[in-house]
C-alpha positions, 0 to 999 in steps of 0.5 A: 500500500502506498502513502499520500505524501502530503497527507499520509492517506493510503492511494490505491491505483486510480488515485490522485495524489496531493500535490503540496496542500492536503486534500481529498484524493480524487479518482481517476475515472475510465472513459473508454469510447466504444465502437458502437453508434447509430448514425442514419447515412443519408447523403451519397446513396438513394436509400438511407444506410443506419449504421451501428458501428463507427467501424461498418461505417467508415468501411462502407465510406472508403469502399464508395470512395467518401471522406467525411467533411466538415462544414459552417451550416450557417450564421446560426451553427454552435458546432463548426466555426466558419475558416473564412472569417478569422478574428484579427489577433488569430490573424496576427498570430498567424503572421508572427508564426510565418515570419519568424527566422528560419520560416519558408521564405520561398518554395521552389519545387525540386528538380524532377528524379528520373526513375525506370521502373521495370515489373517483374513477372508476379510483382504489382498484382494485388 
């Protein structure tokens, strides 16, 4: 059994200790997300899909080939913040953080490799 430090109170496993003041021990609290969900798909097919795996249904994406996208849904949307307006201290920041010694000043792109490829017989087939 081990001993709180600061308070002399006995910590199982789990346990927040003390740091400098003597307190109640909080604990510490297991918050596993699972698999499961249900989620109604009704865009990109003719018939709505329920899903009750996250899994399932990030399989049934790739197989169509979707990806999931983020997007503003308007003046009155609490979710998703609108990227095409931007306050002007993040704008500031941003342009601190672009200026700084070392930052890429300009981007040429690098002269083409040239390469010969040959397949043998039974390679690239999946």
């Amino acid at each position: 059994m081990n001993l709180c430090t600061v308070c002399g109170e006995p910590i199982e496993v789990g346990d927040f200790p003390c740091i400098t003041t003597p307190r109640p021990h909080a604990r510490g609290m297991y918050a596993a997300i699972g698999d499961e969900c249900d989620i109604l798909q009704t865009t990109g097919t003719k018939e709505p899909i329920r899903f009750r795996s996250k899994q399932d249904r990030l399989r049934w994406l790739k197989a169509h080939g979707y990806r999931e996208v983020v997007k503003n849904a308007g003046p009155d949307d609490k979710h998703c913040a609108r990227w095409a307006i931007t306050d002007p201290q993040t704008l500031e920041n941003g342009r601190i953080l672009v200026s700084r010694p070392g930052a890429l000043q300009d981007y040429a792109p690098p002269p083409p490799v040239k390469m010969r490829i040959q397949l043998v017989s039974g390679e690239g087939r999946g």
